[in-house]
KEBAPA-311256 format. One line per 3 residues: number of its first residue (from 1); for each residue x, y, z of N, C-alpha, C, O, CB. Coordinates in steps of 0.02 Angstrom, whole numbers, plus 50000, padded with zeros to 5 digits. Glycine has a CB too. Example, Ala and Ser with C-alpha at 12.3 -4.5 7.8 and 13.67 -1.06 7.14 Angstrom:
1 = 50660,49716,50390,50615,49775,50390,50660,49835,50390,50712,49834,50423,50565,49776,50452 | 50642,49888,50354,50684,49947,50357,50645,50002,50394,50670,50057,50402,50704,49970,50286
***
This chain:
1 = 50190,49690,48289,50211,49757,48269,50166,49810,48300,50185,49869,48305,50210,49764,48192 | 50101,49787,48324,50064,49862,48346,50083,49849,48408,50122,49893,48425,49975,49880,48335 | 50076,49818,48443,50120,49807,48500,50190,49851,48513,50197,49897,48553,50137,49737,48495
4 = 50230,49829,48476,50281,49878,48489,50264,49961,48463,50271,50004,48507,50347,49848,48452 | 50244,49982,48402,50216,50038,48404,50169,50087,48478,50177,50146,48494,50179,50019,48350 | 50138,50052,48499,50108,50057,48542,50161,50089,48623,50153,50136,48663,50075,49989,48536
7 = 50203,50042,48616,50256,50033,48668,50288,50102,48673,50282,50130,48727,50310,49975,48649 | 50326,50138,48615,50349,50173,48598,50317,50251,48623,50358,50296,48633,50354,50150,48540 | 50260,50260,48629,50227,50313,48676,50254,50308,48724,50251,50361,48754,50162,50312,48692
10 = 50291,50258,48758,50298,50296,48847,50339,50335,48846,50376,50336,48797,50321,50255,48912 | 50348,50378,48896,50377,50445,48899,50434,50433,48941,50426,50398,48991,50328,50502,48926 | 50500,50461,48927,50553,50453,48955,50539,50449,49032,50502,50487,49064,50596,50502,48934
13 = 50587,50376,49064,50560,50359,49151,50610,50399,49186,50664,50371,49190,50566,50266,49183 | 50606,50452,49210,50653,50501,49233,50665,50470,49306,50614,50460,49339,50623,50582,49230 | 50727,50455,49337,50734,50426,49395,50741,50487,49452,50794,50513,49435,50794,50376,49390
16 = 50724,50513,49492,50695,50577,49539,50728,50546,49627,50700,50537,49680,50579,50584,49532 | 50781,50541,49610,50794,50495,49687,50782,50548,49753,50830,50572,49782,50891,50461,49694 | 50716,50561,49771,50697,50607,49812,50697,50580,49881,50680,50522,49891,50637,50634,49793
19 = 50724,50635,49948,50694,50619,50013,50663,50650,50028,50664,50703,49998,50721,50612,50059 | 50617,50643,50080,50540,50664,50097,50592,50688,50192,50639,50666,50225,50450,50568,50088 | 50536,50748,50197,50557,50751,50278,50561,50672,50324,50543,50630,50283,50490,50804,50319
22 = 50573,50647,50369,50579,50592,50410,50551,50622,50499,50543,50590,50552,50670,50564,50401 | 50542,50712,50477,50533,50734,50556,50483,50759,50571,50476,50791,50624,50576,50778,50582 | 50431,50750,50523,50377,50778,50511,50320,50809,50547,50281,50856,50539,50362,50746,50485
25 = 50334,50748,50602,50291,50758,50665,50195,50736,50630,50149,50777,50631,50306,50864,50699 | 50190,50690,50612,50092,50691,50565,50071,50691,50618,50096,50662,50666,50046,50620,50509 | 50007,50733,50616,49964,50707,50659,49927,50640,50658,49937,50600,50612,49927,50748,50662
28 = 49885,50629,50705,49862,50571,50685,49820,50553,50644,49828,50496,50623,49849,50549,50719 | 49753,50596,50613,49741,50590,50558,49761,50660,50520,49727,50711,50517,49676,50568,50556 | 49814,50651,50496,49851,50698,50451,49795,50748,50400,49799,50809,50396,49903,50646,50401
31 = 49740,50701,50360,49715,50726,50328,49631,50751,50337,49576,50725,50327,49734,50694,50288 | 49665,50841,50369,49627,50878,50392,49577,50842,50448,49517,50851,50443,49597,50908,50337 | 49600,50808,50492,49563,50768,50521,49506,50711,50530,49468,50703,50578,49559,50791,50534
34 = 49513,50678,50475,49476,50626,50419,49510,50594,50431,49568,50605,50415,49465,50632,50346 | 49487,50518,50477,49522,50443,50474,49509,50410,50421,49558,50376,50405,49504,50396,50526 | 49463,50404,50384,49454,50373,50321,49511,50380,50288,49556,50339,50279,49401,50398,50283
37 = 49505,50471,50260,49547,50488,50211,49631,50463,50223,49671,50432,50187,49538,50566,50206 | 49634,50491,50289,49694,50466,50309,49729,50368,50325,49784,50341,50337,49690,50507,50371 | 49669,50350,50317,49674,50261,50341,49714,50248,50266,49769,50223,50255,49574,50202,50355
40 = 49653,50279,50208,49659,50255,50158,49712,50263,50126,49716,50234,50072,49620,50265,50131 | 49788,50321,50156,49844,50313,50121,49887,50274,50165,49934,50237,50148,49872,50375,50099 | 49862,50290,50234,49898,50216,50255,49903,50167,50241,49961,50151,50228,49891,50193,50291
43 = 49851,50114,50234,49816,50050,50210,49873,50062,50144,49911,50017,50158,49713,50049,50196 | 49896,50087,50095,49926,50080,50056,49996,50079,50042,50037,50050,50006,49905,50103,50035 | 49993,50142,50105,50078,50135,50099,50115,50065,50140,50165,50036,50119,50116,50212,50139
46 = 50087,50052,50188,50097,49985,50237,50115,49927,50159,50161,49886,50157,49997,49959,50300 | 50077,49937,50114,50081,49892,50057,50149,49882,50022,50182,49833,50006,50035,49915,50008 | 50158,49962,50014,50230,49975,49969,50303,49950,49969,50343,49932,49925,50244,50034,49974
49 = 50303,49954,50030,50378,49923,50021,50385,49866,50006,50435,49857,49971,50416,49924,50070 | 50337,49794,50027,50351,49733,49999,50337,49724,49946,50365,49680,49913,50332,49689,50024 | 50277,49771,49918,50252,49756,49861,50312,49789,49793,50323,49754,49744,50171,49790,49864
52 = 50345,49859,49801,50376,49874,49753,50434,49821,49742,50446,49795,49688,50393,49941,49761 | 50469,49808,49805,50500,49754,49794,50494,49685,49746,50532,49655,49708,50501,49743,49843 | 50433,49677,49767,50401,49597,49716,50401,49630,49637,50419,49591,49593,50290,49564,49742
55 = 50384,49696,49617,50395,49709,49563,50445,49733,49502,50450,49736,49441,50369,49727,49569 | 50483,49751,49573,50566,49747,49560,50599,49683,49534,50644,49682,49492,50604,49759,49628 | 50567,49622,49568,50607,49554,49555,50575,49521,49486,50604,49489,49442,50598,49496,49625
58 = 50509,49537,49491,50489,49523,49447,50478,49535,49380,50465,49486,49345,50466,49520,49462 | 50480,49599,49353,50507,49622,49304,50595,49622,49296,50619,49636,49241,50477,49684,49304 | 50635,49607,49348,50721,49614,49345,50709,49530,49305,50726,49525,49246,50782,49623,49447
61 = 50691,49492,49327,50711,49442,49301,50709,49426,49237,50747,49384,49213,50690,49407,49326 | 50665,49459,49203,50668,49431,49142,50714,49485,49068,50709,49482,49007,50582,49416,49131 | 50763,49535,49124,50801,49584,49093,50847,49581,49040,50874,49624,49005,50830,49607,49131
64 = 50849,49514,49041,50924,49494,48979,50889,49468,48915,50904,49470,48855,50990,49414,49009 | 50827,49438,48955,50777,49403,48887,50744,49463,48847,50702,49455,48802,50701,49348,48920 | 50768,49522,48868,50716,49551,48810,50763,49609,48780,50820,49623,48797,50631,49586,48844
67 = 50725,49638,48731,50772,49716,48678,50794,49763,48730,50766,49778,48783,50711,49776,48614 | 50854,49784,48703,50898,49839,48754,50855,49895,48744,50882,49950,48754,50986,49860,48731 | 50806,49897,48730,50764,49964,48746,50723,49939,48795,50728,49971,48847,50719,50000,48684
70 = 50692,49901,48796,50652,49876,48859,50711,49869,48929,50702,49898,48982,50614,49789,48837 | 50761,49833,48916,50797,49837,48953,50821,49909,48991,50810,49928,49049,50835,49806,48923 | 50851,49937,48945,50837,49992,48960,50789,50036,49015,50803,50068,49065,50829,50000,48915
73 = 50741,50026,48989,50654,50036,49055,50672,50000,49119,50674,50024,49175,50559,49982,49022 | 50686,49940,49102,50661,49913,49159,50720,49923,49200,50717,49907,49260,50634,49841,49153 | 50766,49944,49181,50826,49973,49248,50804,50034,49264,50828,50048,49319,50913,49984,49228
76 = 50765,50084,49239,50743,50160,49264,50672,50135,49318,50654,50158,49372,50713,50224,49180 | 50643,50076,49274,50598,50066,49345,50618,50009,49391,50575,49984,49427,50520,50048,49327 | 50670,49991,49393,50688,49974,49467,50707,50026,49515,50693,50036,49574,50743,49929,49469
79 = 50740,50055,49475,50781,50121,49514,50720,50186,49543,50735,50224,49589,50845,50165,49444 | 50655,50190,49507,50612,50223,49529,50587,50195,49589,50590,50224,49643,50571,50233,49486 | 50555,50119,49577,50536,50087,49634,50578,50083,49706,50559,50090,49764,50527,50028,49611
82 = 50636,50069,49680,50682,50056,49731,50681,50109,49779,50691,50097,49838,50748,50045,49706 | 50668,50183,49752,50659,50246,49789,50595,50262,49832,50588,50291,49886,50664,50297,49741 | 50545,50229,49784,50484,50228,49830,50490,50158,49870,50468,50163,49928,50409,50234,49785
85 = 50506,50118,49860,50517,50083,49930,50542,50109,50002,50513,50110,50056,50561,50038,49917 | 50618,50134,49980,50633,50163,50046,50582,50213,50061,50551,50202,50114,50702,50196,50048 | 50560,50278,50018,50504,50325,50055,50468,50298,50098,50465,50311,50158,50455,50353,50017
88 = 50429,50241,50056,50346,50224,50095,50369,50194,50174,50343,50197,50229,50289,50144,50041 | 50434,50163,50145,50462,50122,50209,50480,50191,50278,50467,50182,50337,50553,50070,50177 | 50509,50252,50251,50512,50298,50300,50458,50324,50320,50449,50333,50380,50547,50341,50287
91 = 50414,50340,50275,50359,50354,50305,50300,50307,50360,50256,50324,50400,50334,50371,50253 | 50326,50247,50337,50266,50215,50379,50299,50222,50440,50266,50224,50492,50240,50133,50363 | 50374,50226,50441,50414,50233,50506,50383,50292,50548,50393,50286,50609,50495,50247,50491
94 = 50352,50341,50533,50329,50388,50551,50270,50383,50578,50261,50419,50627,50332,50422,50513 | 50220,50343,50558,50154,50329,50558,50162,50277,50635,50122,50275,50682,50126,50291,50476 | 50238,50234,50624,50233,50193,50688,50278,50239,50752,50281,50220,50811,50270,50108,50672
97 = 50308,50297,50727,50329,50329,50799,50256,50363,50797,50253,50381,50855,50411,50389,50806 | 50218,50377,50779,50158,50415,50809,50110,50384,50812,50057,50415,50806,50137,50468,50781 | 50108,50317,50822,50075,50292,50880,50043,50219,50857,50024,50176,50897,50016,50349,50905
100 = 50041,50214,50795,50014,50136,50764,50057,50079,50757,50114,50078,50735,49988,50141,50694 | 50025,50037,50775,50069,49960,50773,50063,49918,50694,50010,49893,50675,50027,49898,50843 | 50106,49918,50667,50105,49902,50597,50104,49811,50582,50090,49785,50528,50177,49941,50564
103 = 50123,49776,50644,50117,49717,50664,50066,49675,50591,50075,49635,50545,50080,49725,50748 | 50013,49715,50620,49936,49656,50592,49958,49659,50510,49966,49609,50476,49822,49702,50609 | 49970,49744,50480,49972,49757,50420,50033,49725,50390,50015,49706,50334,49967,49823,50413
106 = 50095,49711,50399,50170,49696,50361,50140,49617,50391,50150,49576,50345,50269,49744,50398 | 50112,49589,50441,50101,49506,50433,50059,49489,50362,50070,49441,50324,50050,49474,50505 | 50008,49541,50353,49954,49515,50309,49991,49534,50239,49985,49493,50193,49871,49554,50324
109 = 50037,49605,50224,50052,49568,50177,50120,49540,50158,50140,49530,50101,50031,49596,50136 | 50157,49528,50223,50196,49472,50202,50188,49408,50182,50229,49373,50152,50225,49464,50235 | 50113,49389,50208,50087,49306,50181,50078,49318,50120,50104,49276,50083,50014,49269,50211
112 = 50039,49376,50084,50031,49385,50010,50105,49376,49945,50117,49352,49889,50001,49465,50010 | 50129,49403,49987,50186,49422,49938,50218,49336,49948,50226,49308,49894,50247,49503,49969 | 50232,49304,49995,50248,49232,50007,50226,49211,49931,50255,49207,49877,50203,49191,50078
115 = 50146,49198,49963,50121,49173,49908,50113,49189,49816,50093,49151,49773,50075,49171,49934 | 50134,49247,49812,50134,49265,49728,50213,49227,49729,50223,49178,49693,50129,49373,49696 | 50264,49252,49772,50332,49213,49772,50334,49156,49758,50378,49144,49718,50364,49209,49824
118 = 50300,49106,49775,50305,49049,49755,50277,49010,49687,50280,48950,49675,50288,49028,49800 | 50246,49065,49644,50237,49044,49578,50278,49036,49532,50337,49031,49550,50205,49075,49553 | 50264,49031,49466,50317,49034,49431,50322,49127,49405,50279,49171,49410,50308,48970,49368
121 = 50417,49132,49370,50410,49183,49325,50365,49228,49300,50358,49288,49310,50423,49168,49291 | 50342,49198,49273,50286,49222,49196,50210,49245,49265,50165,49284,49252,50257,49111,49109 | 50213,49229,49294,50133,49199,49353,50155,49281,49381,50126,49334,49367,50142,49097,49441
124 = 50212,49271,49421,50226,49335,49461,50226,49413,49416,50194,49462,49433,50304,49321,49495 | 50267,49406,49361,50278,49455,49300,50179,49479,49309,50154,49535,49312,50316,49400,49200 | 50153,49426,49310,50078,49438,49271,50043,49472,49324,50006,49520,49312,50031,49363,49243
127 = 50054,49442,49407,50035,49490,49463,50051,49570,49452,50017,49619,49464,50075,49466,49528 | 50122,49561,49421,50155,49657,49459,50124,49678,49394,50121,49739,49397,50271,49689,49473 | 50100,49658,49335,50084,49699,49285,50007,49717,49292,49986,49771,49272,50103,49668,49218
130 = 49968,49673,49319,49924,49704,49334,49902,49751,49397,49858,49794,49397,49895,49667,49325 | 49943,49733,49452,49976,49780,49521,49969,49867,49476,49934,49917,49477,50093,49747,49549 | 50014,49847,49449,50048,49905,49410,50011,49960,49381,50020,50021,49381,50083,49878,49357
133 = 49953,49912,49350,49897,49958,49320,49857,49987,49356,49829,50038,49337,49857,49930,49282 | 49844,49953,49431,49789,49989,49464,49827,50040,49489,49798,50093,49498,49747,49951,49517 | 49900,50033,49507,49940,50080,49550,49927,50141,49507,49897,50193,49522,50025,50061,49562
136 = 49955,50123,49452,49953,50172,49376,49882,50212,49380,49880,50271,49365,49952,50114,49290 | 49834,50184,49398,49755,50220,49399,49739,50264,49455,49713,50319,49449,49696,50166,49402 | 49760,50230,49520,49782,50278,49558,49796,50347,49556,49763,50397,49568,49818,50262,49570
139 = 49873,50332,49533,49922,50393,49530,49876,50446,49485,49869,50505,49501,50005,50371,49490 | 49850,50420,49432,49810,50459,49392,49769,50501,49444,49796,50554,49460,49767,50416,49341 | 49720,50490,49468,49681,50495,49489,49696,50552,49550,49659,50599,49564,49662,50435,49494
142 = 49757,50537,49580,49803,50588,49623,49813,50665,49582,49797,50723,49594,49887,50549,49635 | 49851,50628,49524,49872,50683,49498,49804,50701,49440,49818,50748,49401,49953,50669,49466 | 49762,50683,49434,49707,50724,49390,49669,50760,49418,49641,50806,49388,49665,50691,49355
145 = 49657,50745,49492,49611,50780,49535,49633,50800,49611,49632,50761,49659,49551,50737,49538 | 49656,50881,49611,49683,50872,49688,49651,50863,49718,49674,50829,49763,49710,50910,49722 | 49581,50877,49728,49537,50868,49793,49587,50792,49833,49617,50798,49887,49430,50845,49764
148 = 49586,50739,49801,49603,50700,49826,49675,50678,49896,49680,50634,49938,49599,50683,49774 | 49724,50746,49871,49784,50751,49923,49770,50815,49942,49828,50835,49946,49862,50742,49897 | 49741,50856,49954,49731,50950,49966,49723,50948,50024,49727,51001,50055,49666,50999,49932
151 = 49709,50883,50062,49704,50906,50154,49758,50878,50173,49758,50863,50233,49637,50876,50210 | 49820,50862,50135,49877,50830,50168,49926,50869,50196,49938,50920,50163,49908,50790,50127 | 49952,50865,50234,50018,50917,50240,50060,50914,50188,50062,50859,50162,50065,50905,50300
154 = 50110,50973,50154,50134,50985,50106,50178,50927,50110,50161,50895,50060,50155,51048,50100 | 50211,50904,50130,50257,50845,50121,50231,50781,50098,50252,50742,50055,50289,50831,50180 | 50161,50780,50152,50133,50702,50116,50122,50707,50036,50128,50665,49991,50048,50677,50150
157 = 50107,50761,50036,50076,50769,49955,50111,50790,49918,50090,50806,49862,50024,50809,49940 | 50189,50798,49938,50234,50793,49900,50251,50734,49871,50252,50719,49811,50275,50815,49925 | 50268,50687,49938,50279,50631,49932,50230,50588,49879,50261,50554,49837,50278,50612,49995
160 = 50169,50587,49878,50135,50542,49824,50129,50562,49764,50111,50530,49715,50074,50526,49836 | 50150,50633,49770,50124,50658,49676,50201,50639,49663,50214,50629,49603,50092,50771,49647 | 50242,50634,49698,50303,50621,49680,50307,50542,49643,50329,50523,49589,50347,50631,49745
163 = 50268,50500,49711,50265,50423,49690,50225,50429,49621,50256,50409,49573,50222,50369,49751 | 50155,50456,49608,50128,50471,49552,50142,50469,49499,50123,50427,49458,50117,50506,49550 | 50188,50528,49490,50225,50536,49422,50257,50481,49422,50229,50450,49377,50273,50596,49410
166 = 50299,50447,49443,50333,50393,49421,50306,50316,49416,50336,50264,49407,50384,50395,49459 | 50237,50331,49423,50208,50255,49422,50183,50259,49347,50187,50207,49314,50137,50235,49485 | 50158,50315,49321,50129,50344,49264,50193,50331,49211,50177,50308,49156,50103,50428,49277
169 = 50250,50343,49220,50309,50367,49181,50319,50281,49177,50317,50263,49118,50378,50429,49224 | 50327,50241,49212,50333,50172,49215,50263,50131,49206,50257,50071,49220,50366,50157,49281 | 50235,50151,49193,50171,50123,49185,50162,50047,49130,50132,49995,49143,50129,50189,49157
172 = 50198,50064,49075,50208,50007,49021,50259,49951,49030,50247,49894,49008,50227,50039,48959 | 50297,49961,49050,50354,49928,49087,50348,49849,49095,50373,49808,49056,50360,49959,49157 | 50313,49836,49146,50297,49755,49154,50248,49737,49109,50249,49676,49105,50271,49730,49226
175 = 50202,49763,49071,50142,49744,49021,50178,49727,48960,50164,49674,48930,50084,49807,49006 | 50248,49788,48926,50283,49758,48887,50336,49721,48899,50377,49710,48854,50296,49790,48854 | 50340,49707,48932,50381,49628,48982,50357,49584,48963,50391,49547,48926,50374,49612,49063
178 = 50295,49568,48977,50246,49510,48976,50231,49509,48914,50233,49453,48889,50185,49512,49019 | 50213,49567,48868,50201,49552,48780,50272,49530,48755,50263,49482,48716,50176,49631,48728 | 50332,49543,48760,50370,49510,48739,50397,49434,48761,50410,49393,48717,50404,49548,48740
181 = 50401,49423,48815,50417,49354,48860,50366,49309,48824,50386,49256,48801,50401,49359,48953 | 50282,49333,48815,50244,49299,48789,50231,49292,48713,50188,49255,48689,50200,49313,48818 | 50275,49334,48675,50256,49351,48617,50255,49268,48562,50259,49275,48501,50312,49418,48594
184 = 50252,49215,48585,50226,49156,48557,50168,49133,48577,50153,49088,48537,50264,49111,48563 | 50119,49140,48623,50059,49144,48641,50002,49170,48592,50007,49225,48565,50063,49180,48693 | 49949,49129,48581,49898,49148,48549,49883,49200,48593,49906,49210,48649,49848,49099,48536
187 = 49827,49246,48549,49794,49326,48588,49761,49275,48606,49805,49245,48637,49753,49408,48550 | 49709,49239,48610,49669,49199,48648,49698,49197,48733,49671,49217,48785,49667,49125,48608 | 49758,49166,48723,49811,49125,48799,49798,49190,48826,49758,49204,48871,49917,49095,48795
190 = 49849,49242,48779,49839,49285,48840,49804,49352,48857,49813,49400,48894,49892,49296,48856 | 49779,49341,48830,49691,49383,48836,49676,49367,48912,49682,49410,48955,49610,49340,48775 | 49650,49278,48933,49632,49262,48960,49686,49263,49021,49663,49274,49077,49604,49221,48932
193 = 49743,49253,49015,49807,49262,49068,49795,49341,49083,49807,49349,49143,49898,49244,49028 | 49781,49386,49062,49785,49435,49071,49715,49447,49129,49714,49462,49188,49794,49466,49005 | 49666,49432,49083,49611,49440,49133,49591,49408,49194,49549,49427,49235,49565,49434,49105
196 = 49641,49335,49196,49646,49291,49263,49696,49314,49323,49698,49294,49381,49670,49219,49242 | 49738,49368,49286,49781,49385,49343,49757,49467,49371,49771,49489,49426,49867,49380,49315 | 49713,49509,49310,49681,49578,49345,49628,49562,49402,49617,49596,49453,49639,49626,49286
199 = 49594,49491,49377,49530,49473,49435,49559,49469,49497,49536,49494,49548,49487,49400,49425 | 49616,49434,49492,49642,49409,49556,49669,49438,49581,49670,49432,49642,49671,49367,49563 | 49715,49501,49542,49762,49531,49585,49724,49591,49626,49735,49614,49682,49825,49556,49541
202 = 49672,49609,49572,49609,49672,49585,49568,49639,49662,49580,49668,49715,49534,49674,49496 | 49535,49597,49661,49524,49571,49737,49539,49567,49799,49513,49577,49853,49524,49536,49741 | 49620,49539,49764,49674,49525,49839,49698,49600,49847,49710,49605,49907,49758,49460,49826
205 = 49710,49651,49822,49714,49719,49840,49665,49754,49883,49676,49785,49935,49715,49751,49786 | 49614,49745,49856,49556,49763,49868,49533,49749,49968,49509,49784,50013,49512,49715,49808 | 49559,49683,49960,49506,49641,50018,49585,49680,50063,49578,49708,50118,49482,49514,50013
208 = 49662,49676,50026,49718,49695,50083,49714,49765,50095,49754,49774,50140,49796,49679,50061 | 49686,49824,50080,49674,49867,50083,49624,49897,50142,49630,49940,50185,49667,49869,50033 | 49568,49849,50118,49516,49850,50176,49528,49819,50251,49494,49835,50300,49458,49813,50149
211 = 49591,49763,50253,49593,49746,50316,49628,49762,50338,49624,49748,50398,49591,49702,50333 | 49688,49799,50320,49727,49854,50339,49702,49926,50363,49730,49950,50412,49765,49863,50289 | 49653,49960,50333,49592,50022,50347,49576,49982,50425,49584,50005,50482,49503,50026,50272
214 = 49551,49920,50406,49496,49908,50470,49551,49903,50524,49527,49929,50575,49438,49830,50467 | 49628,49876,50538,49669,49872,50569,49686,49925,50592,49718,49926,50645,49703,49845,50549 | 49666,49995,50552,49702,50054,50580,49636,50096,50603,49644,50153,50627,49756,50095,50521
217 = 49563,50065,50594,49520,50076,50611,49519,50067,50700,49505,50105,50746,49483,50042,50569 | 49539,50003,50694,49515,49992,50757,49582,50009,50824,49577,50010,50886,49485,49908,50752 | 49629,50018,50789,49675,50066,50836,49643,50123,50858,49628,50135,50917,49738,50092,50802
220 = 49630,50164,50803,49593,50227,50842,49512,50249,50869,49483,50301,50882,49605,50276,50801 | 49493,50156,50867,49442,50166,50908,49385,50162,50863,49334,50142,50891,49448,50228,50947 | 49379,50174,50812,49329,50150,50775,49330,50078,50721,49373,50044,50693,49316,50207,50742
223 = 49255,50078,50725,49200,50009,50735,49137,50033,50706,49117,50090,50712,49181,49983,50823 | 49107,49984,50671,49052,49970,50660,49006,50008,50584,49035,50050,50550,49029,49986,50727 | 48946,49989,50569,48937,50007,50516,48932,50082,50492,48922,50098,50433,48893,49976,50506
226 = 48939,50127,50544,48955,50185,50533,49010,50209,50502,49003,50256,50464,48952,50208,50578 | 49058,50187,50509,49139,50204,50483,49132,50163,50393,49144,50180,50335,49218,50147,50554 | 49109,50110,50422,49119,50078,50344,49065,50104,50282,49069,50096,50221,49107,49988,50349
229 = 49022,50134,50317,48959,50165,50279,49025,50246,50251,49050,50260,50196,48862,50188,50356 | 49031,50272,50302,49091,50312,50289,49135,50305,50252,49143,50354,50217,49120,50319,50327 | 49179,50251,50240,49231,50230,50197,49200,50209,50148,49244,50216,50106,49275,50183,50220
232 = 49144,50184,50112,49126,50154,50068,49092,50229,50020,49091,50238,49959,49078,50088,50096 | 49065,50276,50075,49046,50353,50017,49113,50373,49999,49124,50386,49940,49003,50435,50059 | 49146,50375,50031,49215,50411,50034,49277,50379,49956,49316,50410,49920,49252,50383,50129
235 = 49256,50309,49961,49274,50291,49897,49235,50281,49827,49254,50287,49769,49298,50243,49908 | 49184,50266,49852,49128,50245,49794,49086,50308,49781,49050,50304,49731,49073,50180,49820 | 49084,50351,49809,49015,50431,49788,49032,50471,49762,49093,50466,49759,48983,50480,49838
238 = 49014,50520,49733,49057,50566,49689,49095,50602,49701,49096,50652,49738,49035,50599,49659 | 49147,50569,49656,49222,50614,49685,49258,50554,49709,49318,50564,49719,49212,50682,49759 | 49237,50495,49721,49257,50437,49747,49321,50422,49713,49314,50440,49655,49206,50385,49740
241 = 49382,50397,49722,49440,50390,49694,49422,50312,49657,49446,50289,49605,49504,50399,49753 | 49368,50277,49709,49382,50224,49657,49328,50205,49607,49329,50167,49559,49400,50162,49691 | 49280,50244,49632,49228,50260,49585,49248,50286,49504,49220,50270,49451,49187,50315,49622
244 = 49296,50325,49513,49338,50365,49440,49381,50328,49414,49414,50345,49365,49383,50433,49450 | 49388,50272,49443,49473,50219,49421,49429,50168,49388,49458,50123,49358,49538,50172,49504 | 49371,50168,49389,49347,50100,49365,49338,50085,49282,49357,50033,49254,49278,50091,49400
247 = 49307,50138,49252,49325,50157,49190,49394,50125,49164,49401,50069,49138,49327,50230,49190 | 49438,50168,49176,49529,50119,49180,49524,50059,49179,49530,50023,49130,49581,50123,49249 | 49512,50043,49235,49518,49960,49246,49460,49919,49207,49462,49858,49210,49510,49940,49332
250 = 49423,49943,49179,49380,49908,49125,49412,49897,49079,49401,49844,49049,49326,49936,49102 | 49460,49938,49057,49495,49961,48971,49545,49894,48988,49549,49851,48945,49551,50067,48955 | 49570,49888,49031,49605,49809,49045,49605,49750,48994,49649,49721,48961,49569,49774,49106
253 = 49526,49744,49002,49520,49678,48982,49494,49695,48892,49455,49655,48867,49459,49632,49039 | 49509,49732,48867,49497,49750,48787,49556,49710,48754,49616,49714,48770,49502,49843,48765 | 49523,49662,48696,49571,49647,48669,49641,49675,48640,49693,49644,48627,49546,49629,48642
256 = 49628,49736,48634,49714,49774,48620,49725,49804,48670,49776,49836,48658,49730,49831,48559 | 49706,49816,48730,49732,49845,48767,49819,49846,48770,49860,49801,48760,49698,49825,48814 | 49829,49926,48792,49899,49916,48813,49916,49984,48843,49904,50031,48805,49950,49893,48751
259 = 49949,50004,48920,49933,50036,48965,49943,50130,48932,49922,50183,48954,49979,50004,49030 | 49980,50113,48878,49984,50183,48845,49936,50215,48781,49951,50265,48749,50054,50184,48818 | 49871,50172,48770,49824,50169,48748,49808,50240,48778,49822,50290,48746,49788,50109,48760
262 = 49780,50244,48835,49782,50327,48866,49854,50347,48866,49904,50314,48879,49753,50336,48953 | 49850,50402,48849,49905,50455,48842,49911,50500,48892,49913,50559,48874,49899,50494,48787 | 49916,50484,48966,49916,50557,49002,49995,50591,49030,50004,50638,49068,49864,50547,49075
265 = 50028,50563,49007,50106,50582,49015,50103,50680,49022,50147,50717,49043,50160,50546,48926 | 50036,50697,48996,50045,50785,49032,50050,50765,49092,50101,50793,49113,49978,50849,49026 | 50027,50734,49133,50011,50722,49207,50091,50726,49237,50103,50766,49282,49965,50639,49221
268 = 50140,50685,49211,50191,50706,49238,50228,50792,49258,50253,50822,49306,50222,50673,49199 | 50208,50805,49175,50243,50876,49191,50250,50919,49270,50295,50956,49290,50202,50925,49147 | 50181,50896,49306,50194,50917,49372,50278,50891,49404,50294,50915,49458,50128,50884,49417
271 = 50311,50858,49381,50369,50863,49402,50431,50870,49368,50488,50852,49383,50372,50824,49431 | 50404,50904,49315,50475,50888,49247,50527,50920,49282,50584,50923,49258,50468,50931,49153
***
């Protein structure tokens, strides 16, 4: 029962089926001339399209097994995702007419996504819900602090506060997926299911992120411990995006956790 109480905070998932320019012309480092800054939304968006997909399938599947209010959700967040798929997918199209080979990045994470694919149900559900949360910390983090998109051209930063709001608005979605699918599980089981799939999924993001940066690093020519000394203030020093997400991702592993525990649904209003 607190579980579902809990649930009941999320804020209507408003579906926003937006297009983003396609003619944009970016420069090459778009943001204000910062490869870091700029690697680092690459490195992510290169992620998106296979990845929203995997969370599309993975929360769709278990749509009939659960209450027509969940049900409910989880058709507004396919239909959100499904929109940021195509975006990220147009946009990276953009990123490869102006001049980067996306080759290294869609191989590395097409082996990933292989591999969560071949688990079971419940295994994959447990990947995108914790996916979900860091995405969810993210978006926060976009939309709590502009410094973070303010050197983008108006479109890019349309485009993510756009993705933003709707990762936030869907945020509970696959977590109450997984509390119901699991709701015969001792809190013990999945306490520990929970915290075996944030370690893992938190890593393999982590390490695909960085070798995607270094992939788009070394297109434009940079190398060596200078850049990464660079990328590592740039995320970790103050003001660091992931320096501020970590807090969040601690609250994870609390025995009641549950992603609407924080309340920042003002954060949407930027697009009501």
């Amino acid at each position: 029962m607190e579980h579902q109480v809990k649930a009941k905070r999320s804020p209507t998932i408003t579906v926003r089926d937006r297009l983003f320019d396609r003619e944009q012309g970016l420069k090459r480092w778009y943001m204000a001339g910062d490869p870091v800054a700029t690697s680092f939304l690459n490195a992510h968006s290169a992620i998106f399209p296979a990845g929203e997909k995997l969370f599309i399938d993975s929360v769709r599947h278990f749509h009939d097994s659960v209450p027509r209010q969940l049900q409910a959700q989880i058709v507004a967040f396919v239909r959100q995702e499904a929109a940021h798929t195509r975006e990220h997918a147009a946009f990276n199209a953009q990123l490869e007419a102006g001049g980067y080979d996306p080759a290294d990045l869609n191989a590395r994470t097409s082996r990933e996504d292989s591999l969560i694919r071949r688990r079971s149900p419940i295994a994959q559900l447990g990947s995108t819900m914790a996916l979900e949360h860091c995405t969810a910390l993210l978006a926060h983090q976009f939309l709590a602090d502009p410094r973070h998109l303010e050197a983008a051209p108006a479109e890019v930063q349309a485009m993510w506060r756009w993705h933003a709001v709707e990762e936030i608005e869907h945020k509970g979605v696959a977590f109450d997926t997984f509390m119901f699918v699991s709701r015969d599980w001792s809190r013990l089981r999945r306490w520990t299911f929970r915290t075996a799939v944030m370690l893992e999924a938190t890593w393999k993001l982590l390490k695909l992120v960085a070798l995607n940066m270094n992939s788009l690093f070394a297109q434009d020519g940079l190398s060596g411990f200078g850049v990464w000394t660079r990328t590592l203030r740039y995320l970790t020093g103050p003001g660091g995006v992931l320096l501020a997400m970590m807090p969040g991702w601690l609250r994870w592993f609390a025995a009641d956790f549950h992603p609407w525990n924080e309340d920042d649904h003002q954060l949407c209003e930027a697009l009501a």
